[in-house]
N, C-alpha and C positions, 0 to 999 in steps of 0.2 A: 183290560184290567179285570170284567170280571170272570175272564180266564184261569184269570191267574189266581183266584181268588179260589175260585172249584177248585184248583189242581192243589195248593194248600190245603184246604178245609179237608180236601180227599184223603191228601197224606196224612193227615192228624188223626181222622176217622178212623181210618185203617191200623194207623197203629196202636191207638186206644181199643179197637174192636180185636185185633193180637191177643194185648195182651188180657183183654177182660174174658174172650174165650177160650183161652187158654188157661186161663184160673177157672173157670166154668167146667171147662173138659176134665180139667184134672181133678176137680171135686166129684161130680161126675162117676168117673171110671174108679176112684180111691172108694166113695161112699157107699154109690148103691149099682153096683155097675149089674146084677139082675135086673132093676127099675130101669137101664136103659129100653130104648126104644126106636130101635133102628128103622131107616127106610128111606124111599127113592121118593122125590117131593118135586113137581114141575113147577118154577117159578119162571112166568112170562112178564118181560121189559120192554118196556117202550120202544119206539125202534130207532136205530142209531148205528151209524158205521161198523160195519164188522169188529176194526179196532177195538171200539166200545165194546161191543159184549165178548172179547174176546179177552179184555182186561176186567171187565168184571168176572167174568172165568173164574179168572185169575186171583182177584183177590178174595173171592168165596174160598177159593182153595184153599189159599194161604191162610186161612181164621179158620184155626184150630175145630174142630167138629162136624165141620160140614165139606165136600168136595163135587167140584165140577164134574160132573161124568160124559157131559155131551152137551153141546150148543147147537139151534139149530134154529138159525138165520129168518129160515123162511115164516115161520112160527114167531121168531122173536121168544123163544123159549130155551131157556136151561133145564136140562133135568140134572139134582141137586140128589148127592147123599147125604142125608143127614144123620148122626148119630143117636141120636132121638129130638123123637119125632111128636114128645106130647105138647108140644105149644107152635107149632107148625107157623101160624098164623105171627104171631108174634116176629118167630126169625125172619120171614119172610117182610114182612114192615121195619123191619129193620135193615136189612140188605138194603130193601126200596128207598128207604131215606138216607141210610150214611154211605151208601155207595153209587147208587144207579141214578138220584138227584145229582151229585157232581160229576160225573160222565155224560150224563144228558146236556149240559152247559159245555162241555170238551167236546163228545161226538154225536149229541143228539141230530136228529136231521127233521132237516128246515122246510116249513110248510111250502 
């Protein structure tokens, strides 16, 4: 059950985290798109089945502004493009909590 429960909470995160940066992005690039602040950002995750951070990849991708450029297993590290990049810390505690908290419960691996 509390499977099932991650894999929900996952799904909803995901697509409230769509569509909130994609209103984000598109203010963004419409407002002040000089103020952007592009850049390459390594976010390292707990460690957990390939599957797992192969789907977190994935749904970094898929949230408008930032994109998976490389996974690398051995590290437990993503390097992340970000659109800008002036609150770095912030996107990154956010990932941590609405995505890579419910994957940890699907494919974390066990002490």
């Amino acid at each position: 059950m509390k499977r099932f429960i991650a894999a929900v909470l996952l799904a909803l995160r995901f697509l409230a985290a769509v569509v909130r940066s994609g209103a984000q992005t598109t203010l963004l690039i419409l407002r002040r798109p000089q103020r952007l602040d592009p850049g390459f950002v390594d976010y390292r995750y707990q460690p957990m089945h390939p599957t797992g951070a192969v789907l977190l990849g994935c749904l970094i991708s898929l949230t408008p502004g930032t994109t998976t450029v490389e996974i690398d297993e051995q590290r437990h590290t993503l390097r992340l493009h970000m659109l800008d990049t002036r609150d770095v810390e912030a996107a990154l505690t956010e990932i941590r909590e609405q995505f890579e908290a419910p994957l940890q419960v699907l494919f974390g691996e066990k002490p």
